[in-house]
KEKE-3310 file (N, C-alpha, C; in steps of 0.2 Angstrom, whole numbers, plus 5000, padded with zeros to 4 digits):
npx = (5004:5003:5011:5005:5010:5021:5013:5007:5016:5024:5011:5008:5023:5020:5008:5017:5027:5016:5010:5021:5026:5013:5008:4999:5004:5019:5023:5035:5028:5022:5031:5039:5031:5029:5042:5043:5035:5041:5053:5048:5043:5053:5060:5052:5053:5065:5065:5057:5065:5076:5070:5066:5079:5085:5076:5077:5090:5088:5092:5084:5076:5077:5074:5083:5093:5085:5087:5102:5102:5094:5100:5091:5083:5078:5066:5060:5060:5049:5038:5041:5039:5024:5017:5019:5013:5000:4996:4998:5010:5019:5019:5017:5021:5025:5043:5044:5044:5037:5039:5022:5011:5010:5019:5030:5028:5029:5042:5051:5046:5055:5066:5067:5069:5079:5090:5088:5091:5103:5109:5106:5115:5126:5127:5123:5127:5142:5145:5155:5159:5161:5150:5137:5127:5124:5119:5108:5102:5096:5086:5078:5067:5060:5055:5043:5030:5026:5036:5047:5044:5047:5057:5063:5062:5066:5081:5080:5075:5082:5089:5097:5107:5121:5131:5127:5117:5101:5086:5071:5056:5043:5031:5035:5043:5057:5072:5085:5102:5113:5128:5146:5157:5171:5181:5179:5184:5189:5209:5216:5203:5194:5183:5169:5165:5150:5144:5147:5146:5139:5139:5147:5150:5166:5173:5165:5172:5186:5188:5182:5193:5204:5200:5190:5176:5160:5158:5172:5184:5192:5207:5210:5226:5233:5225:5221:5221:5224:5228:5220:5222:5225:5222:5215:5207:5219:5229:5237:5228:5228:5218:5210:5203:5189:5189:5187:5176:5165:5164:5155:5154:5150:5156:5165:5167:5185:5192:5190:5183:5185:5183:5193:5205:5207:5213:5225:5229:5228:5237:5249:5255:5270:5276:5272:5268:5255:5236:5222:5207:5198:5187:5180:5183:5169:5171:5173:5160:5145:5145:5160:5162:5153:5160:5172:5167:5160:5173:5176:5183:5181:5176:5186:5192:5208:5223:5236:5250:5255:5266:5271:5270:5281:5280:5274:5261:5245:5245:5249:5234:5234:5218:5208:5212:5213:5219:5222:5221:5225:5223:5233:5223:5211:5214:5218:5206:5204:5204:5215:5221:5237:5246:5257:5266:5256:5257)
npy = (4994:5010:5022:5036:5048:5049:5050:5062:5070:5070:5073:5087:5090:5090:5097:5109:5110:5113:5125:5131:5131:5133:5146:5159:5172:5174:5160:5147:5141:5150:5162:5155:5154:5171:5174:5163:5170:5181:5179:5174:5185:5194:5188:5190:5205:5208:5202:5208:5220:5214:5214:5228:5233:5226:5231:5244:5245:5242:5227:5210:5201:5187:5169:5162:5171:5181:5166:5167:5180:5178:5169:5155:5141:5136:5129:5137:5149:5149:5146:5157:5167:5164:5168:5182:5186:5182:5192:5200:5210:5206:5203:5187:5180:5165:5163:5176:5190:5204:5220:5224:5241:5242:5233:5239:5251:5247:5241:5252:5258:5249:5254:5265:5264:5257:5267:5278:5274:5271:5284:5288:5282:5285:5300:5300:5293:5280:5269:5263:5265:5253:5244:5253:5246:5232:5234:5244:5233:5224:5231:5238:5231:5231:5243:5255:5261:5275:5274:5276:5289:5297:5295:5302:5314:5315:5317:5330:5327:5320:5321:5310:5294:5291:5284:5291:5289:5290:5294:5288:5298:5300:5296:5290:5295:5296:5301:5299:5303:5310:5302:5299:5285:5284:5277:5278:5293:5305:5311:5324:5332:5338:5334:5329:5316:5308:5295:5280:5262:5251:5238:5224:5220:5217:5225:5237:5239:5239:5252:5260:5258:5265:5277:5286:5294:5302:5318:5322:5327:5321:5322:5313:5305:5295:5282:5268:5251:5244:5251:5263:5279:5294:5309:5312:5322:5325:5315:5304:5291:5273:5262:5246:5247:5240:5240:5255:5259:5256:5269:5283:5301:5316:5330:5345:5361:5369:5377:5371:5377:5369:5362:5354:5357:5370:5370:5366:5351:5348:5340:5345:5354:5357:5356:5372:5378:5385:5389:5393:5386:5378:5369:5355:5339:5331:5316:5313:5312:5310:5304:5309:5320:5330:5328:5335:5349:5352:5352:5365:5365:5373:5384:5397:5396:5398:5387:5378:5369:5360:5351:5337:5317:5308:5296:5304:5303:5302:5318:5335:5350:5366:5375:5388:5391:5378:5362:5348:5332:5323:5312:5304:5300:5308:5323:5325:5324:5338:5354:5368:5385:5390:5401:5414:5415:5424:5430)
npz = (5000:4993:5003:5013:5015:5005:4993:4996:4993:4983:4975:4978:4973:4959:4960:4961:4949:4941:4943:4942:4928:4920:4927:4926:4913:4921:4920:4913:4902:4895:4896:4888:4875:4874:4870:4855:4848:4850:4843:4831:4826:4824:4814:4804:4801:4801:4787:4780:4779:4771:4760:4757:4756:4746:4737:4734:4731:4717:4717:4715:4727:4735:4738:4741:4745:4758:4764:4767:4772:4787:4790:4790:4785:4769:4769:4779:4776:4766:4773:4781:4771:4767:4778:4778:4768:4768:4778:4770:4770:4762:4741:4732:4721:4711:4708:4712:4722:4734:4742:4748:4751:4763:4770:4765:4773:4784:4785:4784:4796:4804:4802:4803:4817:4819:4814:4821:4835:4832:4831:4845:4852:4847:4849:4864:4875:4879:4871:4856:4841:4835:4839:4839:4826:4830:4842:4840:4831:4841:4848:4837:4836:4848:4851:4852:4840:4847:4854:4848:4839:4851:4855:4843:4844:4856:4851:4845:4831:4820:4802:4799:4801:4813:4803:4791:4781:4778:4790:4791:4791:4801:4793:4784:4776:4765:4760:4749:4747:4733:4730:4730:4726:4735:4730:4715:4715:4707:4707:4719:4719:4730:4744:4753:4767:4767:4770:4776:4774:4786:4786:4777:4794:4794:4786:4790:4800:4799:4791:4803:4810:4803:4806:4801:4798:4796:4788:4788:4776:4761:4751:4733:4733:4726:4713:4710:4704:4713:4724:4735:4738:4749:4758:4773:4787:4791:4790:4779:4773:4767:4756:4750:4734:4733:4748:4749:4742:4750:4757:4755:4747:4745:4732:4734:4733:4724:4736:4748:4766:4777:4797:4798:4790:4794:4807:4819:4828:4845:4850:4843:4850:4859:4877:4886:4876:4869:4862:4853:4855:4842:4841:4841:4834:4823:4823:4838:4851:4861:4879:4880:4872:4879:4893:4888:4885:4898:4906:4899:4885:4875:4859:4854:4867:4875:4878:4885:4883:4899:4903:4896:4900:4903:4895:4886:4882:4895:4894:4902:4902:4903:4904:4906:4923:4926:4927:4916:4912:4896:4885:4872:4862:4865:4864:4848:4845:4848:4839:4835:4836:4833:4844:4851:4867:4878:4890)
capx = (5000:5006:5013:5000:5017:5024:5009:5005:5023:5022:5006:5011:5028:5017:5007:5022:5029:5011:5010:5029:5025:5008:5009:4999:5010:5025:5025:5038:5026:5017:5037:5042:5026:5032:5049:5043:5032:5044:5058:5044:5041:5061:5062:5048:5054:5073:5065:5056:5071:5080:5069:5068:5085:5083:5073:5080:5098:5088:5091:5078:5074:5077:5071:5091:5095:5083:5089:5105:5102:5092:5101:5086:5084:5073:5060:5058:5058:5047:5033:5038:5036:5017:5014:5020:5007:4994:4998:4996:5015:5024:5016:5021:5022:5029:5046:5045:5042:5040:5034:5017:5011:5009:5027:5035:5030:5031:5051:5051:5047:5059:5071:5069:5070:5087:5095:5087:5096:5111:5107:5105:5121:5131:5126:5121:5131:5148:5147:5160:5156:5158:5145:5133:5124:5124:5116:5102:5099:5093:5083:5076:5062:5058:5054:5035:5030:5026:5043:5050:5042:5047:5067:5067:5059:5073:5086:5079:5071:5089:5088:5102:5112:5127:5133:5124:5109:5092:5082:5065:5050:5037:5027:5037:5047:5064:5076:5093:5108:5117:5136:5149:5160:5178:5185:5179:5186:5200:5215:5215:5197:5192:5176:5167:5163:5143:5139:5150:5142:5143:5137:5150:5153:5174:5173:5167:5179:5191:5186:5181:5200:5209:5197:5186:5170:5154:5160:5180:5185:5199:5208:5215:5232:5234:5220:5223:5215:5228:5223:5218:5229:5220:5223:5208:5208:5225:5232:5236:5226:5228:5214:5207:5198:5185:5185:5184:5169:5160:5166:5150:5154:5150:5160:5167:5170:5192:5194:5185:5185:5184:5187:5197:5210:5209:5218:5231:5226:5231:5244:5252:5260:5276:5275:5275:5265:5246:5233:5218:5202:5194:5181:5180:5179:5164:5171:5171:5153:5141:5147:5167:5161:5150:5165:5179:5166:5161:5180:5180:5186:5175:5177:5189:5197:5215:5225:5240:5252:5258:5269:5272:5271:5287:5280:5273:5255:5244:5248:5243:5235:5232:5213:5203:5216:5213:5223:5219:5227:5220:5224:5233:5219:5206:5219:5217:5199:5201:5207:5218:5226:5242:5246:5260:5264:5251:5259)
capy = (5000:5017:5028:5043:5055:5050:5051:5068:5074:5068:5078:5094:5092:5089:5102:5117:5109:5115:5129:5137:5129:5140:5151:5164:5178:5169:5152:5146:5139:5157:5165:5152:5156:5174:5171:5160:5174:5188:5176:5174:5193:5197:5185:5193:5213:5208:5198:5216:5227:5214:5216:5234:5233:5224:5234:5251:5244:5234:5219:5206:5197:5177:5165:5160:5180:5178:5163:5170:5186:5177:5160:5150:5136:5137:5128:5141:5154:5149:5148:5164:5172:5162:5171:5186:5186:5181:5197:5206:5213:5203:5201:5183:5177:5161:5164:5182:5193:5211:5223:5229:5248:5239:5231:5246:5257:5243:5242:5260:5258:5246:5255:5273:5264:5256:5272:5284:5271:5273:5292:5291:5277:5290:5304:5303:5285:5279:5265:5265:5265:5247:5242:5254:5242:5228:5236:5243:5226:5223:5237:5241:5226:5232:5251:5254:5268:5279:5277:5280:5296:5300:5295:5306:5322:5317:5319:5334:5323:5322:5317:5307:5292:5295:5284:5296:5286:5296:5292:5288:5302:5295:5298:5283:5297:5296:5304:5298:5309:5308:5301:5295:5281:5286:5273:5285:5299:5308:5314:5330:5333:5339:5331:5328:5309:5308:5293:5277:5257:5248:5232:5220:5220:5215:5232:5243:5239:5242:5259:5261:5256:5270:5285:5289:5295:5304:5326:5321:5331:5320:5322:5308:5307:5291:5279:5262:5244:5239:5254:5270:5283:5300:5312:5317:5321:5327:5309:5301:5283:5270:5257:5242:5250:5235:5244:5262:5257:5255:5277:5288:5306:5325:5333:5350:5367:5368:5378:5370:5378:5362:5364:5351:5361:5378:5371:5360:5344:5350:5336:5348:5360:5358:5359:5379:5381:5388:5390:5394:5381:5381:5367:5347:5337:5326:5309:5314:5312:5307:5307:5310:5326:5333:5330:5339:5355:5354:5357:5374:5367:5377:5387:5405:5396:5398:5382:5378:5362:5363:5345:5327:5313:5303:5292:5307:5300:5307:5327:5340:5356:5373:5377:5390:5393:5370:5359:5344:5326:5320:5307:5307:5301:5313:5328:5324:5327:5344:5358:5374:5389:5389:5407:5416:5417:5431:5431)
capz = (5000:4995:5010:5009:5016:4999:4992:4998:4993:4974:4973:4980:4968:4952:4960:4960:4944:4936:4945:4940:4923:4918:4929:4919:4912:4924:4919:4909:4896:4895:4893:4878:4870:4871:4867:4854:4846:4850:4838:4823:4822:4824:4809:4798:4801:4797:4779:4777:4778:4767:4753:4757:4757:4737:4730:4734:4726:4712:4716:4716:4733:4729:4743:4743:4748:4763:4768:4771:4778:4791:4793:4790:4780:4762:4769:4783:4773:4762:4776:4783:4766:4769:4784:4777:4763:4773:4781:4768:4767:4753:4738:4729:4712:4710:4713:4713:4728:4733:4747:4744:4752:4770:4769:4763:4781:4792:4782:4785:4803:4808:4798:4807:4825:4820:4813:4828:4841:4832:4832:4849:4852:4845:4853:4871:4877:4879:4866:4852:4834:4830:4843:4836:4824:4833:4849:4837:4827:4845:4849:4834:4838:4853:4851:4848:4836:4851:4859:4841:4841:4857:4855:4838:4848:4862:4848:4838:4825:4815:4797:4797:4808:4814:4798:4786:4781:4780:4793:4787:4795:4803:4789:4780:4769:4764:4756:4749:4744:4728:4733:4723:4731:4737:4725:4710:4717:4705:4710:4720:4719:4735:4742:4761:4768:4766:4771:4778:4774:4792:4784:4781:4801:4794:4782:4793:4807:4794:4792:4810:4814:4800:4810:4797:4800:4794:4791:4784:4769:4758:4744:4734:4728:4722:4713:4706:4706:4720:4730:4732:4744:4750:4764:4776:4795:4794:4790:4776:4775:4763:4756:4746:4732:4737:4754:4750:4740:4754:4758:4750:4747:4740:4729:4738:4727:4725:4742:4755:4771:4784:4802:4798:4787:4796:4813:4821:4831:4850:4851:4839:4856:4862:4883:4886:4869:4868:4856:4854:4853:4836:4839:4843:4828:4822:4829:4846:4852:4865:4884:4880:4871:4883:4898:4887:4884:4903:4907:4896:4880:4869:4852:4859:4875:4876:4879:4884:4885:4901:4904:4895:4904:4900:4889:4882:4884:4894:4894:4905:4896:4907:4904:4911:4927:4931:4924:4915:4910:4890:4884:4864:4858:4867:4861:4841:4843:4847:4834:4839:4832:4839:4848:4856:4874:4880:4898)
cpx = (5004:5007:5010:5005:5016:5020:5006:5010:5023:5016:5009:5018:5024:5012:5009:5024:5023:5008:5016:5028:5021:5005:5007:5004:5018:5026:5030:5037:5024:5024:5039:5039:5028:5037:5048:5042:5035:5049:5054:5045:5047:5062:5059:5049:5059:5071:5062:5059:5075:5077:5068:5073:5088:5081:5075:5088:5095:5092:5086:5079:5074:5075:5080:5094:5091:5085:5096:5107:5101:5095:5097:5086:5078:5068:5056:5058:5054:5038:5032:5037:5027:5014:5015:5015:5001:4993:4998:5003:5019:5020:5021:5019:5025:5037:5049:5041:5040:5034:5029:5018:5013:5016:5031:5033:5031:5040:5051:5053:5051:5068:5075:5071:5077:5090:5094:5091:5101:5112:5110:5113:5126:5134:5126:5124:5138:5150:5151:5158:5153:5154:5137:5127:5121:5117:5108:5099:5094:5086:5080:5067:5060:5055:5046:5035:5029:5034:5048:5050:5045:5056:5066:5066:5065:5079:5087:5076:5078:5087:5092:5106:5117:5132:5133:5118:5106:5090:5074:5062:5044:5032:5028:5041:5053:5070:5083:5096:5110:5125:5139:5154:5168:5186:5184:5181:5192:5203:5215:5209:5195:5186:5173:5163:5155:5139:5145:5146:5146:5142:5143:5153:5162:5174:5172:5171:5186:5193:5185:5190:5204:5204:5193:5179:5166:5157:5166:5178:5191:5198:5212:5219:5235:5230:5221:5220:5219:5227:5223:5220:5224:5222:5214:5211:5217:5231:5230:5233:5226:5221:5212:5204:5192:5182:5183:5179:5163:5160:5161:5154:5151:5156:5159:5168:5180:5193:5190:5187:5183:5189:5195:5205:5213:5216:5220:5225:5232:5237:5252:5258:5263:5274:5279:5270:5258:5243:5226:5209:5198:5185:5184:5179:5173:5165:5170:5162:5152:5145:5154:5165:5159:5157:5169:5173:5163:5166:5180:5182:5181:5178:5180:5193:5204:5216:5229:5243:5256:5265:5267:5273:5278:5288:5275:5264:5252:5248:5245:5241:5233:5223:5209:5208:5215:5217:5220:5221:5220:5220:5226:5228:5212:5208:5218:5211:5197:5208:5209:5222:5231:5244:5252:5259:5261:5254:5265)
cpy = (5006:5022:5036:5049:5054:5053:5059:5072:5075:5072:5085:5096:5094:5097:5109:5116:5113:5122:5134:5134:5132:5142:5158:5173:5177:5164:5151:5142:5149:5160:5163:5154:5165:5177:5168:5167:5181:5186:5176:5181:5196:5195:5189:5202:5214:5203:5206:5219:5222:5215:5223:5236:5230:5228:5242:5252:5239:5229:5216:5200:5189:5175:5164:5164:5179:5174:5163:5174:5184:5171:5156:5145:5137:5136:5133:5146:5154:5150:5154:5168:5170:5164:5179:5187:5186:5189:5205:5212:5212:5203:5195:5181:5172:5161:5171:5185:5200:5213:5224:5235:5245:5238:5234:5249:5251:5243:5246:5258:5256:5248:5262:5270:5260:5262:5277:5279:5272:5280:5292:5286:5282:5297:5306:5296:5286:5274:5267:5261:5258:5244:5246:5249:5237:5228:5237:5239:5223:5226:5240:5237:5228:5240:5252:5260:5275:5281:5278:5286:5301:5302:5301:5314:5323:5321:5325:5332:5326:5318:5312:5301:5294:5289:5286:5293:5291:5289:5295:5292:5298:5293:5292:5287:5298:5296:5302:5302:5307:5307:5297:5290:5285:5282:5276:5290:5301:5312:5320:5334:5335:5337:5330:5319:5314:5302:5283:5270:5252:5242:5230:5220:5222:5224:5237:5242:5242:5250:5261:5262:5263:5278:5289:5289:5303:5314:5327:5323:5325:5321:5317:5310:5300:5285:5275:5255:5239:5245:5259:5274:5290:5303:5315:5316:5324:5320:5305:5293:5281:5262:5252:5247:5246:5238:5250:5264:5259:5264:5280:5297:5311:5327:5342:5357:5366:5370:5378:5372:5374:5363:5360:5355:5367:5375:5367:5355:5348:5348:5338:5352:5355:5359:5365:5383:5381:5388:5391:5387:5383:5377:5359:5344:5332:5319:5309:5316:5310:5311:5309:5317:5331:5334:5336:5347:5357:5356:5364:5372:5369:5383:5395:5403:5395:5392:5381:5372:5364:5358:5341:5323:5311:5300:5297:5307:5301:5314:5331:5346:5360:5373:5383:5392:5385:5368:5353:5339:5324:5317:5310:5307:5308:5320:5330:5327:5334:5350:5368:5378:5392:5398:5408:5416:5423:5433:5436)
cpz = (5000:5001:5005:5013:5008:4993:4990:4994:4987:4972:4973:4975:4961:4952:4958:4956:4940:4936:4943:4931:4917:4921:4925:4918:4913:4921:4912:4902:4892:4891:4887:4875:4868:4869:4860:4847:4842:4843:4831:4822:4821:4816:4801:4798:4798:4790:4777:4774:4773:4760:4753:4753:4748:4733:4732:4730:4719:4710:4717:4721:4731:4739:4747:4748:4755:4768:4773:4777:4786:4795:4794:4785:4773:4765:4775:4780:4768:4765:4777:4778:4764:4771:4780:4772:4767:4777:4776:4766:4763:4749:4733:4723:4708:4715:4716:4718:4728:4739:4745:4750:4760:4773:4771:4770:4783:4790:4786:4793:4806:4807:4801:4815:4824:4818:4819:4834:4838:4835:4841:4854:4854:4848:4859:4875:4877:4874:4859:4845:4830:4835:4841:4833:4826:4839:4846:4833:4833:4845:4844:4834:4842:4855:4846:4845:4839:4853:4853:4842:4847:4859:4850:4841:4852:4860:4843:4830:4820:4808:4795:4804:4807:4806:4793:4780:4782:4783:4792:4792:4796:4799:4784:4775:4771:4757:4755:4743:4738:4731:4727:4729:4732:4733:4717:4711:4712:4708:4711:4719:4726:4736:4749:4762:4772:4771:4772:4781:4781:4793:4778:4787:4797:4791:4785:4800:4805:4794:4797:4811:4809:4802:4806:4800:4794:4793:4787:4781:4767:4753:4742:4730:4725:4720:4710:4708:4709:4725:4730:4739:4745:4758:4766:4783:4799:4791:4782:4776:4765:4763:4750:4742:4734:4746:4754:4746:4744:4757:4753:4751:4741:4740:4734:4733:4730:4731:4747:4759:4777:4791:4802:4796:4789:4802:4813:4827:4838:4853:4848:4846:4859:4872:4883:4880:4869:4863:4858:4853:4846:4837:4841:4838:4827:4825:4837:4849:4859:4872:4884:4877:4872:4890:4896:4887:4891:4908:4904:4889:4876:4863:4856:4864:4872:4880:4880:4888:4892:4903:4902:4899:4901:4893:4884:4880:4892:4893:4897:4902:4904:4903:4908:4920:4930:4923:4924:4911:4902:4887:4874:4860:4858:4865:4853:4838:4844:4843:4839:4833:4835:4839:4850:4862:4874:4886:4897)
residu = (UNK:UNK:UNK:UNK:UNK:UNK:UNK:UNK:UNK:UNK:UNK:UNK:UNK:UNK:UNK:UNK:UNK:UNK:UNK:UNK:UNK:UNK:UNK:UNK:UNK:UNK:UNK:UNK:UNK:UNK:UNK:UNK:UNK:UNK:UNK:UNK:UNK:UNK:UNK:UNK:UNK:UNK:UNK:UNK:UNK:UNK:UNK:UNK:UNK:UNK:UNK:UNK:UNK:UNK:UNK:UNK:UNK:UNK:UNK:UNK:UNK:UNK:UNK:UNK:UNK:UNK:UNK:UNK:UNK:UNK:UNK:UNK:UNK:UNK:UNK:UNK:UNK:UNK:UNK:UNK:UNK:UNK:UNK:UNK:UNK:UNK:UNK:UNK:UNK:UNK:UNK:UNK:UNK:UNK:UNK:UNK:UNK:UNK:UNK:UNK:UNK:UNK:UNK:UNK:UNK:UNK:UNK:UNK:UNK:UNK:UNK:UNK:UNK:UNK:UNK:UNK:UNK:UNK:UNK:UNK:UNK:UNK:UNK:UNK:UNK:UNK:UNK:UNK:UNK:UNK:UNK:UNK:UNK:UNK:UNK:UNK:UNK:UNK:UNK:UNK:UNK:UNK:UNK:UNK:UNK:UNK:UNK:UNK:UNK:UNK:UNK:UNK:UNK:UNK:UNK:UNK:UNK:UNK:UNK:UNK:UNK:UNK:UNK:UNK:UNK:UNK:UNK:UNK:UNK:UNK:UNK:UNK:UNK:UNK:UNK:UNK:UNK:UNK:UNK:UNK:UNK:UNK:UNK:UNK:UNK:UNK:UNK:UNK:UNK:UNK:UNK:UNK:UNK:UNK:UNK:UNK:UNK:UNK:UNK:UNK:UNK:UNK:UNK:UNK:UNK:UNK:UNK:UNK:UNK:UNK:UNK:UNK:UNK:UNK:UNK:UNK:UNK:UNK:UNK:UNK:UNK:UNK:UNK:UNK:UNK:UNK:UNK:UNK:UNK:UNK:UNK:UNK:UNK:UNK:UNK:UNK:UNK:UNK:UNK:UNK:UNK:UNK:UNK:UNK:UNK:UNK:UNK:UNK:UNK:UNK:UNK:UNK:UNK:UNK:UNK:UNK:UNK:UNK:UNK:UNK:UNK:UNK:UNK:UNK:UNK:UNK:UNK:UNK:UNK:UNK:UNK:UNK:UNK:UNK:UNK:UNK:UNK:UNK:UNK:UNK:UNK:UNK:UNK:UNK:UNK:UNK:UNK:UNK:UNK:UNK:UNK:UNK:UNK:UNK:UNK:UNK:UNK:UNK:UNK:UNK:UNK:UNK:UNK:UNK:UNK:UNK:UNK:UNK:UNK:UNK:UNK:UNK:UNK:UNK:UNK:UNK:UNK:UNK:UNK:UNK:UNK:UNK:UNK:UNK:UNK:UNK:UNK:UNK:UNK:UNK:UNK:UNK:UNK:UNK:UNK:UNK:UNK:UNK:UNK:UNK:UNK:UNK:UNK)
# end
């Protein structure tokens, strides 16, 4: 005869196993369900943007392109382009595809909440450029059209991420620039980086790693189908023509005046030597470019180097009558007009 302890004990487990199991809302069936849920819709927003992402470059969306982008296998894409119809956002044709009206904003939308979290990545954070993307691939799933809204208002409703994408208006309109790549560019043309592709991950880290970014002026000075050579930023950089492809820019009239060209990089003074602050360039962003303007360094202040560490790294500058350690890198990004002693 069963022992009605054990008896008792085995209920009560079965009990709290069915209890922690569906649990409404809590339960770990109820979570997978929205887990499960949350993973289908992630799946059918990133097939949107890629045919977005097709027909904007006409290309033609193939099932195979899909199945890449996503990592799923044919026959899962073949469902979720199922579902997607049923829905009313692809229109299908055999083996031809294509957004319809519905498609198109919902692309849109998914498309403005990842470029505003860059926006806002780049601006108002510590995160560093190559994590951008990444962070909002995230997050672009999970920002409702309100709290859209409510980021782009945060950030002045900007037209552009900080890579130079037009950010689509809530409206679903969107405007893209004319650019020419950096690998057509002739020799000693002056011109301004427009727009900088942060998709293949490896490519743009690439560029990430040689300090280019979105504002730089180059000119090139040597073009060939081993590589293509160009001063911006002050530094000459060398590139794949394959990489500098992925570099959009505008042409410039012959005498551009770029904060870049007017002044010196503060790294420039000698301990003893002063200058004037012209301005902080475009790559310094977010919280690192809010500290240095909460020190004083702003457009008029007077600067001066006042000691090198040893290793020449940090440096101390004079500011304002405080004194303040910069690191080389943090130094670079600010432009000066070097000055006589005034004292």
């Amino acid at each position: 005869m069963p022992n009605p302890l054990i008896s008792l004990l085995v209920a009560f487990a079965i009990t709290l196993l069915a209890v922690w199991f569906f649990r409404p809302e809590r339960g770990l069936f109820w979570r997978w369900q929205r887990s499960r849920r949350m993973t289908e819709r992630v799946f059918e927003e990133d097939a949107l943007k890629h045919i977005h992402q097709c027909e904007i470059h006409d290309r033609r969306p193939t099932v195979k392109s899909l199945a890449g982008s996503l990592n799923l296998s044919l026959d899962e894409i073949a469902s979720l382009l199922e579902k997607l119809e049923a829905r009313q956002l692809v229109a299908v044709d055999g083996a031809n595809f294509h957004l319809t009206a519905s498609g198109r904003a919902y692309a849109l939308q998914i498309i403005r909440a990842h470029r505003l979290w860059e926006r806002y990545l780049a601006d108002a954070t510590g995160f560093g450029e190559a994590e951008w993307h990444g962070q909002a691939d995230l997050y672009e799933h999970e920002l409702s059209p309100a709290e859209i809204s409510r980021l782009a208002a945060q950030l002045g409703n900007p037209t552009h991420d900080p890579h130079g994408d037009p950010i689509p208006t809530a409206r679903g309109e969107i405007v893209y620039r004319e650019r020419i790549p950096l690998s057509s560019l002739e020799a000693n043309k002056p011109a301004r980086i427009v727009h900088i592709e942060d998709e293949p991950e490896a490519v743009y880290a690439q560029l990430v790693a040689e300090g280019l970014h979105v504002g730089m002026t180059v000119r090139v000075t040597e073009s060939s189908s081993q590589r293509i050579r160009f001063w911006s930023g002050g530094d000459e950089h060398t590139l794949a023509p394959l990489i500098a492809a992925n570099v959009g820019l505008e042409l410039l009239p012959e005498e551009p005046r770029e904060q870049d060209q007017l002044g010196e990089r503060l790294t420039s003074l000698a301990p003893g030597e002063q200058g004037r602050v012209i301005g902080l360039t475009p790559r310094l962003r977010g919280a690192e470019r809010r500290r240095l303007m909460d020190l004083g360094i702003l457009p008029g202040t007077l600067i001066q180097n006042t000691m090198n560490s040893p290793s020449g790294n940090p440096a101390a500058y004079s500011v304002r009558g405080a004194l303040i350690a910069l690191r080389s890198a943090q130094a670079d990004q600010i432009r000066i007009l070097r000055e006589n002693d005034e004292s």
